[in-house]
Each structure stands twice: as structure tokens, then as C-alpha cells.
VMD Tcl script that draws the C-alpha trace (Angstrom):
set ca {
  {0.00 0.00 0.00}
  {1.16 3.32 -0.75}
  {-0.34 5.35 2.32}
  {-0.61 2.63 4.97}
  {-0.43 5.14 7.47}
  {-4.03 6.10 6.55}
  {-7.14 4.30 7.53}
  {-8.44 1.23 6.42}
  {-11.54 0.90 3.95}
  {-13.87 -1.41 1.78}
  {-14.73 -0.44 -1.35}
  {-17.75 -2.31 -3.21}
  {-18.89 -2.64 -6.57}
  {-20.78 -4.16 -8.76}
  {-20.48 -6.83 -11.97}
  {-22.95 -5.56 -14.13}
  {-24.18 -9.01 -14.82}
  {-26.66 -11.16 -13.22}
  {-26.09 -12.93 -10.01}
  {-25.88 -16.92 -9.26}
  {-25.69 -19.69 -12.27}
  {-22.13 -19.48 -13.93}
  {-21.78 -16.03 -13.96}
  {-19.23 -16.26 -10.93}
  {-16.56 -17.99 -12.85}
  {-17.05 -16.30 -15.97}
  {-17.31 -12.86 -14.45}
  {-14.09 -14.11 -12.53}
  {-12.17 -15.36 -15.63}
  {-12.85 -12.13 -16.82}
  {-11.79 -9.48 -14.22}
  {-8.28 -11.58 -14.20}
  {-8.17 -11.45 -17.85}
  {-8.54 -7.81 -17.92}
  {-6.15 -7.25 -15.24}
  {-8.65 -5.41 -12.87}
  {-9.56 -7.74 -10.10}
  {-10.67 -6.32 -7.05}
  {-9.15 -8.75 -3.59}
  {-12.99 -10.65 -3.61}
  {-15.77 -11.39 -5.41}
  {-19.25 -12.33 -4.32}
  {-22.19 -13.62 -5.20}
  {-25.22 -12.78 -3.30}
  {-27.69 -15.24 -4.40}
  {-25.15 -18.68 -4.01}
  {-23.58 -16.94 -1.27}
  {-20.42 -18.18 -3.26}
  {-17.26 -16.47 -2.25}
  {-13.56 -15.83 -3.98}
  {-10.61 -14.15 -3.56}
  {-7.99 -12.87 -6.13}
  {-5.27 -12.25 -3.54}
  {-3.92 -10.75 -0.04}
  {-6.16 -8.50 1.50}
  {-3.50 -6.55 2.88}
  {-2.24 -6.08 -1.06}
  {-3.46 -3.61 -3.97}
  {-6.74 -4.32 -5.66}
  {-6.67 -3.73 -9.24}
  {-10.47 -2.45 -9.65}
  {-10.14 1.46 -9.48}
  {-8.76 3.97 -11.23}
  {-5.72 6.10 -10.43}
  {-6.98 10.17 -9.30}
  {-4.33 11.54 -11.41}
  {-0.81 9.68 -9.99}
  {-2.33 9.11 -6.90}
  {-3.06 5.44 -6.89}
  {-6.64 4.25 -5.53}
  {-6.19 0.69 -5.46}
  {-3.29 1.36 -2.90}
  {-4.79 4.01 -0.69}
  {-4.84 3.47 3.71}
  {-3.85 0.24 5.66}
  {-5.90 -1.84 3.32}
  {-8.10 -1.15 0.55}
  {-9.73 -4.04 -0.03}
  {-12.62 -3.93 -2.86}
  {-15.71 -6.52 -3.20}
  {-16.81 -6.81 -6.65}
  {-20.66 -8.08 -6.03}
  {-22.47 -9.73 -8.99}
  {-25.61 -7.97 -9.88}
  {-26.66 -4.50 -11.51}
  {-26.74 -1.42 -9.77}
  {-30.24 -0.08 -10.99}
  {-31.17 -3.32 -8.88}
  {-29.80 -2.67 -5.63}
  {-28.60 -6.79 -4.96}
  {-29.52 -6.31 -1.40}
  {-33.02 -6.17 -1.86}
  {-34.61 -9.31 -0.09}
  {-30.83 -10.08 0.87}
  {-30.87 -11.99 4.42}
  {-27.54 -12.15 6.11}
  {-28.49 -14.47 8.50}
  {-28.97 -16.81 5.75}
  {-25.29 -16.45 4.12}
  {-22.76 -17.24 6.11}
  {-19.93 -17.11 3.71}
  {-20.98 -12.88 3.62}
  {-21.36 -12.65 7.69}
  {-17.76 -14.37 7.16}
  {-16.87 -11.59 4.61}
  {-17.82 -8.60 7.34}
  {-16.50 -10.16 10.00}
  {-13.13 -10.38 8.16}
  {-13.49 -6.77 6.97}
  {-14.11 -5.66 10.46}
  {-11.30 -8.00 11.67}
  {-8.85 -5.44 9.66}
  {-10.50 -2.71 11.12}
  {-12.42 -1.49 9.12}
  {-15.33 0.47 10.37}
  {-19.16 0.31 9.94}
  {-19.31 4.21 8.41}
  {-20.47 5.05 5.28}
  {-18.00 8.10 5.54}
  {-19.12 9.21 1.85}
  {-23.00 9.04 2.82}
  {-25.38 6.91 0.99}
  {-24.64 5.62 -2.05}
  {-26.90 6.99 -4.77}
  {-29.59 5.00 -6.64}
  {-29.33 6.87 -9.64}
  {-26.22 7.44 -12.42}
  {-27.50 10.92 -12.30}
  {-27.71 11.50 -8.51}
  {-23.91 9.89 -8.47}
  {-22.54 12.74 -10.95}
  {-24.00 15.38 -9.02}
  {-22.40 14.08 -6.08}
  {-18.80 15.21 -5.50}
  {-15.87 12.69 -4.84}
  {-14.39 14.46 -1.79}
  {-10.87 13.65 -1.84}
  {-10.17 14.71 1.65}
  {-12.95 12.22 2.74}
  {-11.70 9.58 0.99}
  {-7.98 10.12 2.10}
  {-8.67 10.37 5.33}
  {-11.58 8.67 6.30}
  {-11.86 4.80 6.86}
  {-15.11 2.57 5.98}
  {-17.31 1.45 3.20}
  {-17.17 3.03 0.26}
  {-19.08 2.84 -3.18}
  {-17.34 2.89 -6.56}
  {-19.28 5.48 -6.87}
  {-17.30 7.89 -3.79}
  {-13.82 6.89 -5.36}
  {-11.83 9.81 -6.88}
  {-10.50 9.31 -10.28}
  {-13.77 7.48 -10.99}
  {-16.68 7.56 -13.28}
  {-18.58 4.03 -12.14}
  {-21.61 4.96 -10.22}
  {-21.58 1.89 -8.95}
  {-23.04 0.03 -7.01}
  {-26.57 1.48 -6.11}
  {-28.40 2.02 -3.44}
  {-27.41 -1.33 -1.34}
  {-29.29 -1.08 2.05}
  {-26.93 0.41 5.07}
  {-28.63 -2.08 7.32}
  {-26.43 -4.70 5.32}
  {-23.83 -3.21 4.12}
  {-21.63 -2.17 6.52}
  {-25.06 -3.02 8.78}
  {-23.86 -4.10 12.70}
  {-21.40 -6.49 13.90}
  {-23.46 -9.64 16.28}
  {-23.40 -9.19 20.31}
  {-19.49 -10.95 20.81}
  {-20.09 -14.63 22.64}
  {-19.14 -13.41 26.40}
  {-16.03 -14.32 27.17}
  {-16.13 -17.90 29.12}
  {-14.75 -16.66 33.09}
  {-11.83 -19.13 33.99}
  {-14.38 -21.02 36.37}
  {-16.57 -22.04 33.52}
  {-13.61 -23.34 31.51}
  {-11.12 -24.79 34.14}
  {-11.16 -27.11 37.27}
  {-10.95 -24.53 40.44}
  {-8.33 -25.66 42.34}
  {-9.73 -28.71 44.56}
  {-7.71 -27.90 47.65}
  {-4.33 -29.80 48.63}
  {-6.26 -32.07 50.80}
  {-8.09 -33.33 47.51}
  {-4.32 -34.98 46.50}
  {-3.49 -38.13 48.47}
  {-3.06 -41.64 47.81}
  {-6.21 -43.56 47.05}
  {-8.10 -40.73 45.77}
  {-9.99 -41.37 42.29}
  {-11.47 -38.67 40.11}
  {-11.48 -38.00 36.39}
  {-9.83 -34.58 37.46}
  {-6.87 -36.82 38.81}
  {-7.15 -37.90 35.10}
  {-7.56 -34.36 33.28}
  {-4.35 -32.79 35.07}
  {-2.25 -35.58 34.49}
  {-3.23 -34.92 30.79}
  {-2.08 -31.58 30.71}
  {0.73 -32.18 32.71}
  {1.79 -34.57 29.92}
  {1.09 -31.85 27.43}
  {3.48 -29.23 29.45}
  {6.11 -31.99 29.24}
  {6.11 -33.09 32.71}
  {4.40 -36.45 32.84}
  {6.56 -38.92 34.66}
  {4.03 -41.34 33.80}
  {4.76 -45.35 33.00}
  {0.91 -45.83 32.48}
  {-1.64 -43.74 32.52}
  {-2.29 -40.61 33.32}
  {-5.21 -42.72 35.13}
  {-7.93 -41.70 37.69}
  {-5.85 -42.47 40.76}
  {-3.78 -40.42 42.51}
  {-0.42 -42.16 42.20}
  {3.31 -41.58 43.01}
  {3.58 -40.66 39.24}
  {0.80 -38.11 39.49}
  {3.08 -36.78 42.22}
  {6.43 -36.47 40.42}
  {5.16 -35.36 37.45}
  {3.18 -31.96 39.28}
  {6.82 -31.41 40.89}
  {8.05 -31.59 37.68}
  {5.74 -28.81 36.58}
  {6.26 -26.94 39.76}
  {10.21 -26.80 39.14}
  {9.37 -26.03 35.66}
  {7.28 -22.40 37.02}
  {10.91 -22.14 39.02}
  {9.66 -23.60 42.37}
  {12.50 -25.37 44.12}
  {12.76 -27.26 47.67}
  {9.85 -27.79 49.27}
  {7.79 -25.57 46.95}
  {8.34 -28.23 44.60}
  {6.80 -31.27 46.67}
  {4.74 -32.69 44.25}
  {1.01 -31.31 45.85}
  {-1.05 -28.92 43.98}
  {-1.10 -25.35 45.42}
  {-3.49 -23.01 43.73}
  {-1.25 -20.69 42.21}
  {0.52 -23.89 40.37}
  {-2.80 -25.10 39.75}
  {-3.96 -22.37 37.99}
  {-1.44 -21.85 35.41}
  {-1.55 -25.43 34.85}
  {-5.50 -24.82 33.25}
  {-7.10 -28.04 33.88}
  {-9.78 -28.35 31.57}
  {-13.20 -28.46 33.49}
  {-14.80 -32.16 34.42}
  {-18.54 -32.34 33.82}
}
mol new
graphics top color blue
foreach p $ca { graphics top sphere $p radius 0.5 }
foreach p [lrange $ca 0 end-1] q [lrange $ca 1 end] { graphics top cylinder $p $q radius 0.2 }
display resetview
């Protein structure tokens, strides 16, 4: 990129063509052979998906604005070329909920941080509307978000309609909550829990990990049973976090414990 000091944005377009059937690999065959491939293209009907190259490199889908070079403007730049026409806005009766491969699309724009602004506005429904609406440079220099074809200096594409702001950029989904440690790991059990004839399957889960950490002193097993192995292999593990002497006994203390992440026993 040539400015990747400014922010990152999305710019979509659209084919021209109709959507779905085999218009996705001709339409692709064709943006290659011309040598102006955006980074994706999309088809909103199949909810088919492709990519022409890094994200993080130049598009080839826009014009220069004089020697300043579009494809190559911000952190990323990274262009969607959508099949459909933009007198027929493609995200009429478009469900996202229904196309996972686009949610995956957004998510990945977002994921490059991106924002959900329209810094441009709306894009206009009308060739006519589009050339009475000017292509701010400063905006687009120094603004990050969606973008039309339409908004891109250098251009004359009034592409690619009035798509619905509610889908594109619309709202990134409520995160999952982050799982607290005590819904993902044992707690620690308490020293007392560790002695000789005591079976449990978390006996069985931390003598798993402390295989996995490289400890296990284990000729069998790890088993349910708390064993002399279970015991030299959690003093391995303890000398390993730099315990020494007694600290490094061979019984679970919580602070060992802890960083040792037992997975949780249901």
C-alpha cells in the first residue's frame, strides 16, 4: 500500500451481470483477464465467495486520481466486486443471517479494522444522482469505511446502487461473552483433595495436561488415581514455574494449579 499510514476501507462494486448460475466464474475469468480484479468477489444469491489475492495487497479495480493510486490508498483497501446490476440494488430481499460465507466476509473486513461508516454518505440509486455528487478527496484520504465505486476519486462508475446500510456495513453480532476461567477450568480442589487412594477424572484431566506441558513422569496412565507418578510429574511442573525445595513437593497449590489450566470435568 502506498499510504498505509491512513485508515483502512472497503470499497464495493458491482459486476454488471446477473447474479448466481455461472456467472461467478465467468465474471471471474474475466476481471483476471482484464487485469482489474478487485481482492474478492461475491455472489449474493449462491452466497459463493472468492478471492484474487492478499487483503492486505493492492486491488486492481479502481482507477488512479491523477498519480495518486486508488487501489493502494490506507492500511488496506480491499474492494468486493458483487455480482448484480446497480439499478437493482442486490440487497433487496438479501438476508444475512442466511449467508454465512458474507457474515464471514464482514467479520473479516471488520477483523482489519475497518469500520461500519459510510464516511461518503449513501450511495446513490441513480447514475445521475452519483454525478451530481462530488468525490471528496479529503474524505476519501482520510476517512476509513465502506465506500461505493461510486465515492472513489478518479472514478466515473456509479456503482453500485443504493445497497441497504442495514447490510452493508449493517452491525457487527453481540461478541459470545467471554467464558470466566471457572466455567472453563477445574478450580483448584484444595491440597487435601491430593493423596493416595483418591480417584477422580480430574486426577485424570491434570495428568493430561501435565503430559502436554512436558512433565508427565508417567509409566501408564495418566489414570484416575492419585499415584506416586501423578506426584512427580506436578513437581516436575512446579520446578518447571521455578519452584525449588519444598515448593516443589509434588502437591497442587493453587497458584501452580492455575497456570496449569485443567480443563473443566462435567
Amino acid at each position: 500500500m502506498d499510504y498505509p499510514g491512513n485508515p483502512p476501507r472497503a470499497v464495493w462494486h458491482t459486476t454488471e451481470s446477473p447474479a448466481g448460475g455461472s456467472y461467478f466464474s465467468s465474471v471471474a475469468a474475466y476481471l483476471i483477464r482484464v487485469a482489474s480484479e478487485p481482492q474478492v468477489i461475491y455472489d449474493p444469491v449462491t452466497d459463493r465467495i472468492g478471492q484474487f489475492g492478499p487483503l492486505t495487497q493492492s486491488g486492481r479495480a479502481l482507477r488512479n486520481d491523477g498519480s495518486r493510486r486508488t487501489n493502494r490508498e490506507g492500511k488496506v483497501c480491499v474492494q468486493m466486486e458483487v455480482l448484480g446490476e446497480a439499478a437493482h440494488p442486490w440487497t433487496n430481499g438479501f438476508n444475512p443471517s442466511s449467508k454465512p460465507n458474507f457474515r464471514k466476509l464482514m467479520s473479516t473486513l471488520r477483523a482489519h479494522g475497518i469500520p461500519d461508516v459510510r464516511p461518503a454518505g449513501d450511495f446513490p440509486a441513480t447514475a445521475t444522482a452519483v454525478a451530481a455528487k462530488p468525490r471528496n478527496r479529503t474524505t476519501w484520504q482520510t476517512k476509513g469505511g465502506h465506500y461505493g465505486h461510486c465515492d472513489v476519486p478518479g472514478n466515473d462508475h456509479w456503482d453500485p446502487g443504493a445497497i441497504a446500510a442495514s447490510v452493508v456495513p449493517g452491525k457487527a453480532s453481540s461478541p459470545t461473552p467471554t467464558p470466566t476461567p471457572s466455567s472453563v477450568y477445574e478450580p483448584f480442589p484444595g491440597a487435601a483433595f491430593f493423596h493416595t487412594g483418591r480417584t477422580s477424572a480430574i486426577v485424570t484431566a491434570m495428568g493430561r495436561r501435565l503430559v502436554a506441558e512436558g512433565c508427565g513422569r508417567y509409566n501408564q496412565g495418566p489414570g484416575p488415581s492419585w499415584t506416586l507418578a501423578d506426584k512427580n510429574s506436578y513437581a516436575a511442573w512446579q520446578r518447571k514455574l521455578g519452584y525449588t525445595g519444598s515448593d516443589a513437593d509434588g502437591i497442587p497449590g493453587k497458584t501452580s494449579w492455575d497456570k496449569l489450566r485443567v480443563p473443566k470435568q462435567l
